[in-house]
ZAMARGU-4260 file (C-alpha; in steps of 0.2 Angstrom, whole numbers, plus 5000, padded with zeros to 4 digits):
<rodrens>
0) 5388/5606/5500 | 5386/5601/5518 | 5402/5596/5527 | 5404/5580/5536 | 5410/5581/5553
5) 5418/5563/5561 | 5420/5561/5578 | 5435/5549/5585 | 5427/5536/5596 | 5432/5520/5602
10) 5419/5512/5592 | 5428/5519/5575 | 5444/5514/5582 | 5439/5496/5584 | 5433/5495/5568
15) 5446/5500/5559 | 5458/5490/5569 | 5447/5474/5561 | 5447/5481/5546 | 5465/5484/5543
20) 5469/5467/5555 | 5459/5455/5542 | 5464/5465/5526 | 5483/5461/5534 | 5478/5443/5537
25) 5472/5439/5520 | 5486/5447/5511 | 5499/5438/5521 | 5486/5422/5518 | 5488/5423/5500
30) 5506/5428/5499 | 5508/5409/5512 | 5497/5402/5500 | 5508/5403/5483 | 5524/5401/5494
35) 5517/5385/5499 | 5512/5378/5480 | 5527/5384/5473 | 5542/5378/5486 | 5528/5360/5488
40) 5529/5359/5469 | 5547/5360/5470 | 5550/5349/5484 | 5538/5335/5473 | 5548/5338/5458
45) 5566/5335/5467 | 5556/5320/5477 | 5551/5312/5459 | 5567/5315/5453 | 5578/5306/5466
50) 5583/5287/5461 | 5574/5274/5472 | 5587/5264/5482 | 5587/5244/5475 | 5583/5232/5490
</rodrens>
């Protein structure tokens, strides 16, 4: 079996800086993302559920 040999360059570096930077961003994209329907379903529901004020 032939052993593979890789050589640290810049050009590796970079792109496993993306890699790891957009693999980061959609995670925290996501976990935002159910935060944002759960506590906007929550704030409808406690908005609905106030009394109107009677003019």
């Amino acid at each position: 079996m032939e052993k593979v040999v890789v050589k640290p360059t810049w050009q590796l570096a970079w792109g496993l800086f993306w890699r790891i930077f957009l693999i980061s961003l959609g995670i925290y994209a996501i976990i935002f993302g159910i935060m944002f329907a759960v506590l906007g379903a929550a704030l409808w529901a406690w908005l609905q559920s106030m009394p109107t004020m009677p003019y």
